[in-house]
C-alpha positions in Angstrom: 97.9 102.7 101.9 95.2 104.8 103.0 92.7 103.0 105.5 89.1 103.6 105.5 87.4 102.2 108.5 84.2 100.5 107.1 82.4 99.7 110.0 80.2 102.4 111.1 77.5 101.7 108.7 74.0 101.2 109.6 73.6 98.6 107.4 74.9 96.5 109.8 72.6 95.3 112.4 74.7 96.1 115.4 75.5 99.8 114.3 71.7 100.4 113.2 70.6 99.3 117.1 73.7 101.8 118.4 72.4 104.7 116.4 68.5 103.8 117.1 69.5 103.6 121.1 71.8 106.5 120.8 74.7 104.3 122.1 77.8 106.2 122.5 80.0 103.1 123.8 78.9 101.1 121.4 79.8 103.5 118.6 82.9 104.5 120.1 84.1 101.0 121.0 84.5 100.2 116.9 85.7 103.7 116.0 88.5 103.1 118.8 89.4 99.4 117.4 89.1 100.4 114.4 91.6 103.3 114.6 94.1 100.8 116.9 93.8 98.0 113.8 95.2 100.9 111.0 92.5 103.1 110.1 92.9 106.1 108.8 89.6 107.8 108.6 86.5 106.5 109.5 83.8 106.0 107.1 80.4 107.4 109.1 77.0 106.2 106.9 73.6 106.0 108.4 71.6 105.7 105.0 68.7 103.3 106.4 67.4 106.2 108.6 66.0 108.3 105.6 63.8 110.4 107.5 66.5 111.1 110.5 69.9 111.2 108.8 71.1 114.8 108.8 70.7 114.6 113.1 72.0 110.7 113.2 75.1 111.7 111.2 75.8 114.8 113.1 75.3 112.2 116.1 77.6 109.7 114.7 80.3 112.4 114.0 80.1 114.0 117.2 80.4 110.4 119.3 83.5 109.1 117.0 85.5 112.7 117.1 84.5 112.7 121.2 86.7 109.3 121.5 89.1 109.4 118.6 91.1 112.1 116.9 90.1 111.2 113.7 89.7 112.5 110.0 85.8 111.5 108.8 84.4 109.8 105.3 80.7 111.3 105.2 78.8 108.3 103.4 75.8 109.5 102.2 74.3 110.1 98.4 72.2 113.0 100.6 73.5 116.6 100.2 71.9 118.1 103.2 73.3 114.8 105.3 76.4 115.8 103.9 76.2 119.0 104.4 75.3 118.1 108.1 77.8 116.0 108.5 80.5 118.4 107.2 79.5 121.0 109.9 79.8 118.8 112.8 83.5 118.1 112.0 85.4 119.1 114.6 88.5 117.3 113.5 91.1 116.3 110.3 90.2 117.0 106.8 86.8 115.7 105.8 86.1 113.0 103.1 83.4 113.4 101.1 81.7 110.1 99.6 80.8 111.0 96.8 80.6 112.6 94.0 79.6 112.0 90.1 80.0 114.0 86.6 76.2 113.7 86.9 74.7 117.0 86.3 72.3 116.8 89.4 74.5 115.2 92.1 77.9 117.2 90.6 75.9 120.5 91.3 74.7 119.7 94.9 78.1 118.0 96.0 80.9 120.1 94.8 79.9 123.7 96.0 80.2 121.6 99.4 83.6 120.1 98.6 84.8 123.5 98.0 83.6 125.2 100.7 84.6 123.2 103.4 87.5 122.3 101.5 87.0 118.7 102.1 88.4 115.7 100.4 86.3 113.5 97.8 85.5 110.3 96.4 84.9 110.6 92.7 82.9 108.2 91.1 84.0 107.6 87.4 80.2 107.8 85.9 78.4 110.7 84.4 74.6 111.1 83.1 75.4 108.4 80.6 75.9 106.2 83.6 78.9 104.1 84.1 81.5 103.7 81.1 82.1 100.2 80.4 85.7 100.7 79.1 88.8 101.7 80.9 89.6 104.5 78.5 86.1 105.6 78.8 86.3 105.9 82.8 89.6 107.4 82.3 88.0 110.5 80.5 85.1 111.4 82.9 87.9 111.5 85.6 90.0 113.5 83.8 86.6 115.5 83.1 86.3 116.2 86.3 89.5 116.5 87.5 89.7 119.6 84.9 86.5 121.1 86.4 87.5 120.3 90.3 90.3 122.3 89.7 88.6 125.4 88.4 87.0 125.4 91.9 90.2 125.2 93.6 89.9 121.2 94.0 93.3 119.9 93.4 93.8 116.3 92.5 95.7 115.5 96.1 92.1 115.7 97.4 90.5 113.5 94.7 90.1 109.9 95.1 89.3 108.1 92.1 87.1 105.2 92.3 86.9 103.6 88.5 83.8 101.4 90.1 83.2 97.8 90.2 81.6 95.6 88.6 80.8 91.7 89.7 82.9 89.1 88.3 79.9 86.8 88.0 77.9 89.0 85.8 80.6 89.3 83.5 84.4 87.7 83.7 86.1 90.6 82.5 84.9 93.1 84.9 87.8 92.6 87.4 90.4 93.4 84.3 88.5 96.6 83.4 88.6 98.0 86.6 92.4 97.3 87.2 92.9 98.9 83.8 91.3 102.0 84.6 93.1 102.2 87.8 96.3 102.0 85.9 95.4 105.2 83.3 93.7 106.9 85.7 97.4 106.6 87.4 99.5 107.1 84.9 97.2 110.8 83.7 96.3 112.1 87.3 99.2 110.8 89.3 98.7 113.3 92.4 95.3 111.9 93.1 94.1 109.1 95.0 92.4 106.1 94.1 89.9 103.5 95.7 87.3 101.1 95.0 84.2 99.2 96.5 86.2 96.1 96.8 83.7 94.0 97.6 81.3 94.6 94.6 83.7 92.1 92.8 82.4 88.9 94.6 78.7 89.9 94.6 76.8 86.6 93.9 80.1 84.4 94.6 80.5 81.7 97.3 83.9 82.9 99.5 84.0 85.9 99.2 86.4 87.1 101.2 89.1 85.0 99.4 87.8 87.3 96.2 88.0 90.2 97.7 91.8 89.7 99.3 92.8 88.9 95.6 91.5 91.9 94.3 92.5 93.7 96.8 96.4 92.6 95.6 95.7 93.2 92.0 94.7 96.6 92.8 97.3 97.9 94.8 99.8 96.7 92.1 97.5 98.4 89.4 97.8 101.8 91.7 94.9 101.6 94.6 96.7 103.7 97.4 93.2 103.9 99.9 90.8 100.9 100.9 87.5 101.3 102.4 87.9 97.8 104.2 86.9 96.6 107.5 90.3 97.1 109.5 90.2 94.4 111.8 90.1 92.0 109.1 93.3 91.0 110.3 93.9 88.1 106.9 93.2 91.3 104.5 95.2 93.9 106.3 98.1 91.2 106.1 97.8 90.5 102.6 97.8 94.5 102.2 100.8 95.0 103.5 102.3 92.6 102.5 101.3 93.3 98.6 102.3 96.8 99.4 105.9 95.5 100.6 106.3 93.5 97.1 104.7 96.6 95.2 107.7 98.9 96.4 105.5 101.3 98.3 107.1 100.0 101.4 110.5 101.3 101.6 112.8 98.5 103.4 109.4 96.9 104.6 109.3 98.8 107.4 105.6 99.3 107.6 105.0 95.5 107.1 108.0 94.7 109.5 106.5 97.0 112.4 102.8 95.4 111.8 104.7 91.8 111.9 106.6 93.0 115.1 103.1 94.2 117.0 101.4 91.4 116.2 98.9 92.6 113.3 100.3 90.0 110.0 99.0 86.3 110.3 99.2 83.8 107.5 
């Protein structure tokens, strides 16, 4: 499983005060804890400073790659804070998150993709919006997927997210998305796939238990990266664990190195 490190988000309170106060320990404190709990990349998003985000996202990138030799996720539905962010990468292969099939945001995003050759998250919706069926969600991937690879996008630097739906606004909304993960599996098998887990238990009491359910489902229904809060300690155990009894954990090695340092609880 690939690891995306959630917490460097300015919607939360702590992170928004950090970036306000220019606080480089503060940032780089969660980027290191996060990368010692099993991230992978670090997702960087500073959306609630709309008038400041191109220099607050070059400022975030800078302090996280100054601590921690660590691949990025740029977070941002802004081209030009993209396109910031991307040059201040010093480090890794970039994540871009994300892209759509939607006319607009497809021609802003991809010309950056390619020329940086950075990574992306591709949202399964187009100008039509988001497809209610799986098979539906399968085609706009595959749709783009096609067109990716005209620019020299290939699908190992595609990750899929089918999108999410909350359970509470409609009961089959947790079955759809698993479904599309599955086709989009079985037809583009070389790319990635994630999701917004947590969109599933919008409007639901406990979430978390919702979320670490899904988050099982999905890996057996092909998920391979999480953007999750790594020191989450219950969730990265379940993960791990799912993986193990999913087969992509050969001899349970992985899980029986996290159980050996400490990092599975029941």
């Amino acid at each position: 499983m690939i690891v995306i490190g959630e917490k460097i988000n300015s919607s939360i309170k702590s992170i928004e005060t950090a970036v306000q106060n220019q606080d480089e320990a503060a940032i780089q404190e969660i980027a290191s804890k996060q990368v010692e709990n099993g991230a992978d990349y670090l997702d960087v998003n500073c959306g609630t400073f709309i008038n400041d985000e191109e220099e607050n996202i070059k400022w975030l990138i800078n302090v996280v790659q100054s601590v921690e030799n660590i691949s990025v996720c740029i977070d941002s539905p802004n081209a030009k804070a993209i396109e910031a962010g991307l040059k201040a990468v010093k480090t890794g292969n970039p994540i871009i998150n994300s892209i759509t099939a939607e006319k607009v945001r497809w021609e802003s995003i991809l010309p950056l993709a390619v020329e940086h050759k950075a990574s992306v998250v591709a949202l399964c919706m187009d100008d039509n919006g988001m497809p209610e069926e799986p098979e539906a969600r399968l085609r706009v991937a595959l749709k783009m997927a096609e067109e990716m690879a005209k620019k020299g996008v290939t699908p190992e630097k595609i990750f899929f997210d089918p999108m999410v739906k909350p359970i509470s606004t409609d009961s089959r909304n947790g079955l759809l998305t698993l479904e599309a993960m599955r086709l989009i599996r079985k037809e583009v098998s070389d790319a990635h796939i994630t999701c917004g887990l947590s969109n599933i238990s919008f409007g639901l009491p406990l979430r978390k238990l919702i979320n670490q359910s899904f988050l099982v489902a999905s890996i057996f229904a092909g998920l391979d990266t999480a953007i999750v809060d790594p020191l989450d300690k219950k969730l990265m155990s379940l993960m791990h664990a799912a993986e193990a009894l999913a087969g992509k954990d050969e001899y349970c090695m992985e899980y029986i190195t996290r159980y050996r340092s400490g990092q599975i609880e029941v």
